[in-house]
N, C-alpha and C positions, 0 to 999 in steps of 0.2 A: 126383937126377941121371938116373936110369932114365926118369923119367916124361918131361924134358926131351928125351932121346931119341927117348923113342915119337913124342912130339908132334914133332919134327922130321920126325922118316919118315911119317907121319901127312901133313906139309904137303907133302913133298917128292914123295910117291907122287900126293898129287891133284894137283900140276901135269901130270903125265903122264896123267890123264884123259882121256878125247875130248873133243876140240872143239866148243865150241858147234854147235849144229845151225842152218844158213841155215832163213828160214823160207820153206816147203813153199806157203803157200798165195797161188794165184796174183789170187784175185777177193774185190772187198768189196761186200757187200752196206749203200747207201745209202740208209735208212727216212724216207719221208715223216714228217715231225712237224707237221703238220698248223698249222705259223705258229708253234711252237713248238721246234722246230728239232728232227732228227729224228736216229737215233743210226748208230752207222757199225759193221758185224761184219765181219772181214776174214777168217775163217776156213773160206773154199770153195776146196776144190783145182780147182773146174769149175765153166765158169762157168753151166751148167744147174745144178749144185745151187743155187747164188746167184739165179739167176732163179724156181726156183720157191720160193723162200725167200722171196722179195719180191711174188711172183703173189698179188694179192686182197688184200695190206696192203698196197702200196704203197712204191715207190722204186726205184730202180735201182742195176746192177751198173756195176762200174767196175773197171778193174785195179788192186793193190793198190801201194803204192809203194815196200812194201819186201819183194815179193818177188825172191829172188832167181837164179831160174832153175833149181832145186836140183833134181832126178830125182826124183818121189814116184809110191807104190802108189797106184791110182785102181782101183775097178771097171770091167772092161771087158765084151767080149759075152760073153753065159751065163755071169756070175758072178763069170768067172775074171779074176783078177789082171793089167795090162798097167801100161806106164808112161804117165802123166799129162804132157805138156810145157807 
């Protein structure tokens, strides 16, 4: 009966977890596959990370289609932390 317990409070406590997190990244980086069809990385908060990602192998950036707008940490000038839109 005890263990029945725990495990109730156990399910009941992770409903009140945080909320999934929107995701953050705003650019996908599209890889030439050379006739072979070419793979898709959606994981650039900017879209110069995405462009030199793809600079000398080929493809292009595009906006991602499910991002969703969310506030993320970006480098900004000399080093220091600013917001990314």
């Amino acid at each position: 009966m005890r263990v029945l317990f725990i495990a109730l409070f156990v399910i009941a406590t992770g409903s009140f977890a945080e909320p999934a997190k929107a995701d953050p990244y705003r650019w996908c980086a599209v890889y030439a596959g050379g006739g072979h069809g070419g793979g898709t990385n959606c994981y650039f908060i900017t879209l110069r990370q995405c462009q030199e990602t793809v600079s000398g192998i080929g493809g292009f950036c595009r906006p991602n289609p499910f991002y969703t707008g969310s506030k993320v940490y970006g480098e900004g000038a000399r080093g220091r932390d600013r917001f990314v839109r």
